[in-house]
N, CA, C and O of each residue as an XYZ file, in Angstrom:
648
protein
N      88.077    117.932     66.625
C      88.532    117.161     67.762
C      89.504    118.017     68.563
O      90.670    118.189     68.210
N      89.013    118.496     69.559
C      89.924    119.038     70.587
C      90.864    117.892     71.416
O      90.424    116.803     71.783
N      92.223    118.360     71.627
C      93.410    117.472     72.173
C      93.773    118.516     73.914
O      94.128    119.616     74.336
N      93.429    117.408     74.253
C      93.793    117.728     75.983
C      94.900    118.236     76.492
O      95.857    117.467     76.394
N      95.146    119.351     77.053
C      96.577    119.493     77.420
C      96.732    119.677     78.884
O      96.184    120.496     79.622
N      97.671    118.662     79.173
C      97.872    118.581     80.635
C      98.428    119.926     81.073
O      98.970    120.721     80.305
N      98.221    120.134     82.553
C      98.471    121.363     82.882
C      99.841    120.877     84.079
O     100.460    121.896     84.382
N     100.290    119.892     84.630
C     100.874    119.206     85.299
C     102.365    118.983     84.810
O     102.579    118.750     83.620
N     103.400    119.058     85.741
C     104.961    119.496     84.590
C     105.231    118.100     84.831
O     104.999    117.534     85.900
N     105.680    117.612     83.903
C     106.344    116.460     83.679
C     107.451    116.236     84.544
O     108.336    117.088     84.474
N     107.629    115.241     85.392
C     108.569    114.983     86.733
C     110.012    114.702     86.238
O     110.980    114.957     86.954
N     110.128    114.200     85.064
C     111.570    114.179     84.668
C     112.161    115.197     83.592
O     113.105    115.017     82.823
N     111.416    116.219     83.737
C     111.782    117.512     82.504
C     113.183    118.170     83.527
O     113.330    118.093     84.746
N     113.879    118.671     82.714
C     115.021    118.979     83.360
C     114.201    120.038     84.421
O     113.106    120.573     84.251
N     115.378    120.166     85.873
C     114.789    121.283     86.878
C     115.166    122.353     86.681
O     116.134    122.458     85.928
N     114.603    123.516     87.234
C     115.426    124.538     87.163
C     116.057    124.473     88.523
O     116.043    125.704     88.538
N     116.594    124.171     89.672
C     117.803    123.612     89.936
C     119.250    123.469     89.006
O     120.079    124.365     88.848
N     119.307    121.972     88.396
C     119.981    121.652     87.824
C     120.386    122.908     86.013
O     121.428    122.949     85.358
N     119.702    123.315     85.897
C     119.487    124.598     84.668
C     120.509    125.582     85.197
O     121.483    125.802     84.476
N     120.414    126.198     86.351
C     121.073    127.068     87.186
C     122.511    126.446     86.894
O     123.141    126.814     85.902
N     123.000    125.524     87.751
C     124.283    125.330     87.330
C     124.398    124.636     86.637
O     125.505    124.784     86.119
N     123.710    123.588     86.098
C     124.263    122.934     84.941
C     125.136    123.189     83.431
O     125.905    122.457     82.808
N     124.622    124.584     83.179
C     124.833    125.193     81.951
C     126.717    125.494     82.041
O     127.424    125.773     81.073
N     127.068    125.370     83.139
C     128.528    125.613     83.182
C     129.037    124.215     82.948
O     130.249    124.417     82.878
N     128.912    123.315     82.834
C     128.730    121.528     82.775
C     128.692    121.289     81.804
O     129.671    120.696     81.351
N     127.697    121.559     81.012
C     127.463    120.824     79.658
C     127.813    121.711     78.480
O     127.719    122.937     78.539
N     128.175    121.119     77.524
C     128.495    121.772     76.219
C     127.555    121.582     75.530
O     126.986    120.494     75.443
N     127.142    122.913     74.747
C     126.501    122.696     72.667
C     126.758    121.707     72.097
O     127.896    121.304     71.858
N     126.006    121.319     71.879
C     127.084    120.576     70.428
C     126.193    121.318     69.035
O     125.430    120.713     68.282
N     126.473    122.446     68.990
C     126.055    123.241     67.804
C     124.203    123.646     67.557
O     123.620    124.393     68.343
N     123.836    123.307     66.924
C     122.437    123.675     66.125
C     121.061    122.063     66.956
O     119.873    122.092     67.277
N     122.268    120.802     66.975
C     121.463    119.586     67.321
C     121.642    119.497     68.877
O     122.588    119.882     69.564
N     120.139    118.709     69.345
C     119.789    118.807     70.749
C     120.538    118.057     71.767
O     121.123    116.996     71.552
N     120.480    118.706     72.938
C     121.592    118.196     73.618
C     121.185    116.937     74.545
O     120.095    116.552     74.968
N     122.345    116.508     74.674
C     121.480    114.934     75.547
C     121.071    115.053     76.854
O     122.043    115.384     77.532
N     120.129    114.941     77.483
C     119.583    115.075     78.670
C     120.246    114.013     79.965
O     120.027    112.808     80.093
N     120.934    114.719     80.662
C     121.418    114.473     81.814
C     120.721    113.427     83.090
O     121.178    112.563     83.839
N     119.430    114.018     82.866
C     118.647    113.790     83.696
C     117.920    112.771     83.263
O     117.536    112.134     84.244
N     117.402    112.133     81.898
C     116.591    111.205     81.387
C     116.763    109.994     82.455
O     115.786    109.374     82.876
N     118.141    109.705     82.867
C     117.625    107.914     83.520
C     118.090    108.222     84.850
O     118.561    107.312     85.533
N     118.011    109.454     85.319
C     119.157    109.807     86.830
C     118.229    109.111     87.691
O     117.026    108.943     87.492
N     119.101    108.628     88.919
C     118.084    107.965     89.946
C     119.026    108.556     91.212
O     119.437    107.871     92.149
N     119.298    110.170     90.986
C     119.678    110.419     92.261
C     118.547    112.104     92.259
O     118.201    112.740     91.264
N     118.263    112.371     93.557
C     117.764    113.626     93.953
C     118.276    114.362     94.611
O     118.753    113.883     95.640
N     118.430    115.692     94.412
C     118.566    116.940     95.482
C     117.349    116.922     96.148
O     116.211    116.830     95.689
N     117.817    117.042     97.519
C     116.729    117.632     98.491
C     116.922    118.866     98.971
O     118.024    118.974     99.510
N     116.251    119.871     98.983
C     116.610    120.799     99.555
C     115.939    121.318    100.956
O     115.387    120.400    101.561
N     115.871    122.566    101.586
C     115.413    123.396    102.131
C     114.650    122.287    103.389
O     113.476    122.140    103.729
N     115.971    121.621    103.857
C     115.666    120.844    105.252
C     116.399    121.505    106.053
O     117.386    122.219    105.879
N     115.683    121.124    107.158
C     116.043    121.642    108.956
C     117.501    121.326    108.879
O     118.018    120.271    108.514
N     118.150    122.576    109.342
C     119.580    122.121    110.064
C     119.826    120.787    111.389
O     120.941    120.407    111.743
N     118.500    120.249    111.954
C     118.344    119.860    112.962
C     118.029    117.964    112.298
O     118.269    116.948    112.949
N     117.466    118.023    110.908
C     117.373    116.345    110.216
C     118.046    115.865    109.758
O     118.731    116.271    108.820
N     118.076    114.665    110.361
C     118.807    113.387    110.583
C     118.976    112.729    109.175
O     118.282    112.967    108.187
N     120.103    111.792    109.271
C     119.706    110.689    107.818
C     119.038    109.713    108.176
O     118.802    108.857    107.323
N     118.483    109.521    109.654
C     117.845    108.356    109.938
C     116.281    109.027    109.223
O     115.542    108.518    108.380
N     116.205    109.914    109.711
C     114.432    110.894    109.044
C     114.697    110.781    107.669
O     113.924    110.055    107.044
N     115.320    111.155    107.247
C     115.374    111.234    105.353
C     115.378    110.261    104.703
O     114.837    110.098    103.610
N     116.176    109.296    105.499
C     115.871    107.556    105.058
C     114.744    106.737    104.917
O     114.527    105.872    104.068
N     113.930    107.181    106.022
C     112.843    106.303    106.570
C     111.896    107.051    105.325
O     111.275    106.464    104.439
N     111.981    108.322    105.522
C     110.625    109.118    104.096
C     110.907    108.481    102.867
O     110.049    108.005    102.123
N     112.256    108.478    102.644
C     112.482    108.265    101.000
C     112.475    106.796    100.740
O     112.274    106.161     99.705
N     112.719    106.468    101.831
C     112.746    104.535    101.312
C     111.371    104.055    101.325
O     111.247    102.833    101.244
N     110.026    104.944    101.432
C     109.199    104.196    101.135
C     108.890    104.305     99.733
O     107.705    103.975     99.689
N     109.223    104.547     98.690
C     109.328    105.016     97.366
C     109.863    104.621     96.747
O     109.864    104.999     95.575
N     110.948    103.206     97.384
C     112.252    101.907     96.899
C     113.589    102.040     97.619
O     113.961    102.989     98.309
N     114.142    101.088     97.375
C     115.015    101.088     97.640
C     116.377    102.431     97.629
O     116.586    103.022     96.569
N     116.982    102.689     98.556
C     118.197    103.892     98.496
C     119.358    102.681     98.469
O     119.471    101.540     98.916
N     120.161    103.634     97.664
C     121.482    102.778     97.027
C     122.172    103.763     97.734
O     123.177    103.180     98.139
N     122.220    105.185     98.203
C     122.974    105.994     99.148
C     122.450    107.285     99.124
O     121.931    107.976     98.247
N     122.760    107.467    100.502
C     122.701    108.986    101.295
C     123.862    109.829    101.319
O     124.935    109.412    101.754
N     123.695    111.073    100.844
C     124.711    111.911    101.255
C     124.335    113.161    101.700
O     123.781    113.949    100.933
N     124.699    113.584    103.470
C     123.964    114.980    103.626
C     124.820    115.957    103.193
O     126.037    115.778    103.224
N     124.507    116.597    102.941
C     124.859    118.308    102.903
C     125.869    118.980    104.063
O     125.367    119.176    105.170
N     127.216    119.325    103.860
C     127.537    119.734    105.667
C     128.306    121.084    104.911
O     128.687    121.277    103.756
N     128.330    121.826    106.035
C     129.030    122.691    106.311
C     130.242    122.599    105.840
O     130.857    121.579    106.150
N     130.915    123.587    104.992
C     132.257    123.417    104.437
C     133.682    123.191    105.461
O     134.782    122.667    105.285
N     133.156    123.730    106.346
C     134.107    124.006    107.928
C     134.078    123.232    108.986
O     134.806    122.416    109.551
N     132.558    123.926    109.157
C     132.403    122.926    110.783
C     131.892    121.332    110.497
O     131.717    120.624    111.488
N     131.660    120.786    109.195
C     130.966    119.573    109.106
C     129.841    118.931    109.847
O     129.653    117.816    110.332
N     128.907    120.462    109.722
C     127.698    120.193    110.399
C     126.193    120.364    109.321
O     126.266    121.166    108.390
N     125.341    119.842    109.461
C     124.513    119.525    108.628
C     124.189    121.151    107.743
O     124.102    122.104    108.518
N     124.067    121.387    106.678
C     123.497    122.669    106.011
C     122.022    122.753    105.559
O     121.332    123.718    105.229
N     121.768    121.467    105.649
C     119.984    121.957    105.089
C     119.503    121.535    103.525
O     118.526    121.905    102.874
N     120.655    120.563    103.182
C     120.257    120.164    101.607
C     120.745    118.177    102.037
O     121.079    117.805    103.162
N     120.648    117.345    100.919
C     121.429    116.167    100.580
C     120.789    115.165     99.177
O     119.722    115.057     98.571
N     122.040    114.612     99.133
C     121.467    113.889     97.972
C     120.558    112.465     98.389
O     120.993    111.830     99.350
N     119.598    112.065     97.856
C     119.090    111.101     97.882
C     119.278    110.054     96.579
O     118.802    110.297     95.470
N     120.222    108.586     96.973
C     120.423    108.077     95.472
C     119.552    106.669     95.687
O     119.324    105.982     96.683
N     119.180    106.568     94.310
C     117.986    105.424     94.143
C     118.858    104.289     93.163
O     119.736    104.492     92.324
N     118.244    103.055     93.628
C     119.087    102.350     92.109
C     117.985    102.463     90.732
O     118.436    102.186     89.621
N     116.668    102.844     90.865
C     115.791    102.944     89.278
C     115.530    104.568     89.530
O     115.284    105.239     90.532
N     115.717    104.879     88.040
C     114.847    106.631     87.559
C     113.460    106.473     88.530
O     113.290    107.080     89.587
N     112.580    105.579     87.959
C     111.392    105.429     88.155
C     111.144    105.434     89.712
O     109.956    105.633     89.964
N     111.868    105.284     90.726
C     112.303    105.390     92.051
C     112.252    106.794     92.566
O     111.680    107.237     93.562
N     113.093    107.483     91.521
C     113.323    108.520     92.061
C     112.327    109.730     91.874
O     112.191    110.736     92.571
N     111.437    109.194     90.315
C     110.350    109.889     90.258
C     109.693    109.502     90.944
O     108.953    110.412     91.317
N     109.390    108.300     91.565
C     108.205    108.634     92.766
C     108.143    109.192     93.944
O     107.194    109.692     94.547
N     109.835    108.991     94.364
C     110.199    110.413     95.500
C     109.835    111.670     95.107
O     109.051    112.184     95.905
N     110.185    112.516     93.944
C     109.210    113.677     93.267
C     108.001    113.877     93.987
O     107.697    114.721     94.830
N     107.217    112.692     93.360
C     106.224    112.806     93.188
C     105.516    112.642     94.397
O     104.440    113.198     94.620
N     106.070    111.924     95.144
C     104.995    111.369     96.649
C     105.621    112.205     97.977
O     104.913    112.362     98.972
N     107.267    112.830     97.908
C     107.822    113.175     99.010
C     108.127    114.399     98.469
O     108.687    115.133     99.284
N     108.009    114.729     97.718
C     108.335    115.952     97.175
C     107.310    117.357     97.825
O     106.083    117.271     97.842
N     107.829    118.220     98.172
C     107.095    119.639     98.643
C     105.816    118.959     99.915
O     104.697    119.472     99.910
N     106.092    117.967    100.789
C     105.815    117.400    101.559
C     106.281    117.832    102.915
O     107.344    118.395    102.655
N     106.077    117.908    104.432
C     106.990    118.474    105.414
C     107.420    117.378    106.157
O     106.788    116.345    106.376
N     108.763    117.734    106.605
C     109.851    117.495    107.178
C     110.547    118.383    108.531
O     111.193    119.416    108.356
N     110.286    117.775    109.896
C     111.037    118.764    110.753
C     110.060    120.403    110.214
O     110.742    121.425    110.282
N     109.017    120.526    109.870
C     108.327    121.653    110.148
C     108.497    122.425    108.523
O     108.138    123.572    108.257
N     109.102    121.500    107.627
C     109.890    122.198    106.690
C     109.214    121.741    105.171
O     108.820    120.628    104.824
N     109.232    122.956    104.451
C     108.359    121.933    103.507
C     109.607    121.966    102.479
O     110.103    122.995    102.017
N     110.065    120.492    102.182
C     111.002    119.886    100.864
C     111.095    120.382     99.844
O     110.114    120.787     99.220
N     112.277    120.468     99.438
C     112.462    120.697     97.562
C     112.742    119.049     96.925
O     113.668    118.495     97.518
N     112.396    118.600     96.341
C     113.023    118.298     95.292
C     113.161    118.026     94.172
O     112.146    117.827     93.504
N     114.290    117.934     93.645
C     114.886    117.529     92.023
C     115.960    116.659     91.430
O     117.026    116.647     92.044
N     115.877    116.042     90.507
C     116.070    115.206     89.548
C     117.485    116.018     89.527
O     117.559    117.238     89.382
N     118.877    114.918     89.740
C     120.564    115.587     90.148
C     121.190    114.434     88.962
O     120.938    113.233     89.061
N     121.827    114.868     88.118
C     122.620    113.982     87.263
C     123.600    112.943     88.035
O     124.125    111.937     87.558
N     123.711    113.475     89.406
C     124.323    112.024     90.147
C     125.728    112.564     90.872
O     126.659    112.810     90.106
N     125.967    112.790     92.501
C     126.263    112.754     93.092
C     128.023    112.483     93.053
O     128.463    111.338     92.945
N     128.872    113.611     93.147
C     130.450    113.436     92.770
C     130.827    114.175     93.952
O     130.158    115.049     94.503
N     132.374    113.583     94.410
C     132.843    113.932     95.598
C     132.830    115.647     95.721
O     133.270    116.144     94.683
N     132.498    116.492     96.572
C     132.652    117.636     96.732
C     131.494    118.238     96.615
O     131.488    119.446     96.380
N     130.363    117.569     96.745
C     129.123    118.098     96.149
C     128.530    118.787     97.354
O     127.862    119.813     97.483
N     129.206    117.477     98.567
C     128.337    117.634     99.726
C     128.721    118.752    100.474
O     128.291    118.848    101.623
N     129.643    119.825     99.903
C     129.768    120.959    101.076
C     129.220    122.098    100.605
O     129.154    122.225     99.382
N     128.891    122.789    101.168
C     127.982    124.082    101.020
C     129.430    125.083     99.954
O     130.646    124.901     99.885
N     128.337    126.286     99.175
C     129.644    127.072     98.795
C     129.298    128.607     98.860
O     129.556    129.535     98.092
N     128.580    128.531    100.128
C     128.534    129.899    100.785
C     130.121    130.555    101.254
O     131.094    129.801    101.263
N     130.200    131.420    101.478
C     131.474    132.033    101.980
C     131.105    131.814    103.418
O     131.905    132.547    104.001
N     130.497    131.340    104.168
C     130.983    131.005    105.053
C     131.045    129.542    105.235
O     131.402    129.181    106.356
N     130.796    128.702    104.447
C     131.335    127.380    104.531
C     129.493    126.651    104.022
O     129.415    125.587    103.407
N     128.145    127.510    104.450
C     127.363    126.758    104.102
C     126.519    127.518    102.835
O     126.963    128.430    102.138
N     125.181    126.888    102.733
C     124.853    127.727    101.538
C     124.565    129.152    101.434
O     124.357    129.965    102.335
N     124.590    129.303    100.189
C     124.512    130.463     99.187
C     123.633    131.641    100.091
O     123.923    132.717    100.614
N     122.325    130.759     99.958
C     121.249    131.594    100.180
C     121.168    131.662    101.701
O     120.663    132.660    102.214
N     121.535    130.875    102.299
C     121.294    130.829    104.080
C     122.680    132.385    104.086
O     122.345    133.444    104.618
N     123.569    132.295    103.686
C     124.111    133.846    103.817
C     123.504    134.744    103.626
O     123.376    135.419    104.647
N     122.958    135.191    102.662
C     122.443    136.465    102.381
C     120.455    136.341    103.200
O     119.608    137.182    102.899
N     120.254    135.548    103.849
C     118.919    135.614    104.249
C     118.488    136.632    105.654
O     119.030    136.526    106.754
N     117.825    137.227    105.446
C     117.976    138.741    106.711
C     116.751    137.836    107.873
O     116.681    138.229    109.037
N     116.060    136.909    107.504
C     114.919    136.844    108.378
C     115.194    135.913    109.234
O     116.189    135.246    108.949
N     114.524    135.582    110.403
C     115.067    134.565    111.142
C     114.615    133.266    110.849
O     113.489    133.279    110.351
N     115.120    132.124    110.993
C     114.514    131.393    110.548
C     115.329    129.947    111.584
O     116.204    129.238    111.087
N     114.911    129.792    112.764
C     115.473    128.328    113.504
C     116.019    127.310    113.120
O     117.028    126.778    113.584
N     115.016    126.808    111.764
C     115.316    125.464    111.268
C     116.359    125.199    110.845
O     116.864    124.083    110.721
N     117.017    126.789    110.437
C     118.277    127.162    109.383
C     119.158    127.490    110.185
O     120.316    127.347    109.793
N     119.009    127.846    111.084
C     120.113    128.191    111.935
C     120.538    129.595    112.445
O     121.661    130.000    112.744
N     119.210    130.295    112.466
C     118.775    131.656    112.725
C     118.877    132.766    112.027
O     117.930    132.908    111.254
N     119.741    133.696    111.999
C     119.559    134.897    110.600
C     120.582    134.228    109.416
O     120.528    134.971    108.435
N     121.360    133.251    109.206
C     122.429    132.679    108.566
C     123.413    134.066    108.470
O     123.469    134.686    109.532
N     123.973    134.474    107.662
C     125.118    135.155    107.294
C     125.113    136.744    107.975
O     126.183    137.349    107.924
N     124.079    137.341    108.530
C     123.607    138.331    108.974
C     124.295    138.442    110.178
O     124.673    139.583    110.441
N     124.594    137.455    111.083
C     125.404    137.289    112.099
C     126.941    138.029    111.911
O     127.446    139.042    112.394
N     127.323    137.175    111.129
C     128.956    137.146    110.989
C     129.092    138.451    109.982
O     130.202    138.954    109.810
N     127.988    138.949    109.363
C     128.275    140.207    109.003
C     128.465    140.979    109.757
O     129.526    141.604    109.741
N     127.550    141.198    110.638
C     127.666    142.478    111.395
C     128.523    142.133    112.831
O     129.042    143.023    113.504
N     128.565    141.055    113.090
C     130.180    140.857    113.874
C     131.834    141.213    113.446
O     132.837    141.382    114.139
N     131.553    141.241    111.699
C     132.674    141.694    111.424
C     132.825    143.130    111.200
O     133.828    143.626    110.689
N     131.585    143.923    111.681
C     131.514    145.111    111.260
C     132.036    146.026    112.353
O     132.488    147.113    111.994
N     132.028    145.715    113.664
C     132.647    145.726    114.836
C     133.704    145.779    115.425
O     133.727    145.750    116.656
C-alpha cells in the first residue's frame, strides 16, 4: 500500500518570515519541543505592497475571508508615510488561513502580496527598521521600482556621498 504525500505546505506551519526573527523571541526549553506561536494566531503580515495602498484596498481584499478585528499599516519610522508592509488581524486562525490561502501571492496596486501567519501585532511593530526610517530591504535595493518608492536607499546614499 503506497501512502500519498502531499506536495502542498501546510498554511499554518511556522513561516520563514516569522523564523527570521522570531528565534531572538523565543527560548529552548532544552531537548522538548517548543510551543508554536503561530498554532491559533489570527493575525497576518502582509508584505511587499505599493507605497501608494490604502487601508481602504487592504480592507475590502481581506474582509472577504471574515471578519477584521484590526488594521495596522506599516509607516515610515520618520515621515509616517506608508512603507509597503501591514498587519492584517482576524478574530478566528481559520480566518486568517483563508487570507493565506485565497489573498495570498494574489495582486494588489500592480503588486504581487506576501503573506504570513504573525504571532500578533505589539506596539512598535508598525515602523520600518531600515536606517532610514523604512524597510530593511527597500534600503539596500539598487533597481527602480515606483511602487516602492523608486531606487529606496540608493538615493540618500549617494546624496550623502556629495
Amino acid at each position: 500500500m503506497s501512502r500519498k504525500v502531499s506536495t502542498v505546505q501546510n498554511l499554518d506551519a511556522p513561516s520563514s518570515y516569522f523564523e527570521k526573527r522570531g528565534d531572538r523571541q523565543r527560548t529552548d526549553s532544552g531537548a522538548g519541543a517548543r510551543d508554536d506561536p503561530l498554532k491559533d494566531a489570527a493575525t497576518l503580515y502582509v508584505g511587499n505592497l505599493s507605497f501608494y495602498t490604502t487601508e481602504e484596498q487592504i480592507h475590502e481584499l481581506f474582509s472577504k475571508c471574515g471578519e477584521i478585528k484590526r488594521l495596522v499599516m506599516g509607516l515610515d519610522r520618520f515621515n509616517k508615510t506608508p512603507c509597503g508592509f501591514c498587519f492584517v488581524e482576524y478574530y478566528t486562525h481559520e480566518d486568517a488561513l483563508d487570507a493565506m490561502k485565497y489573498v495570498g501571492g494574489t495582486k494588489l496596486d500592480e503588486r504581487i502580496i506576501r503573506t504570513d501567519l504573525d504571532p500578533g501585532f505589539k506596539e512598535g511593530r508598525q515602523y520600518g527598521r531600515g536606517p532610514t526610517g523604512g524597510q530593511v530591504r527597500d534600503y539596500y535595493r539598487e533597481d527602480y521600482d515606483p511602487g516602492r518608492g523608486g531606487y529606496g536607499g540608493r538615493e540618500q546614499r549617494i546624496a550623502g556621498r556629495n
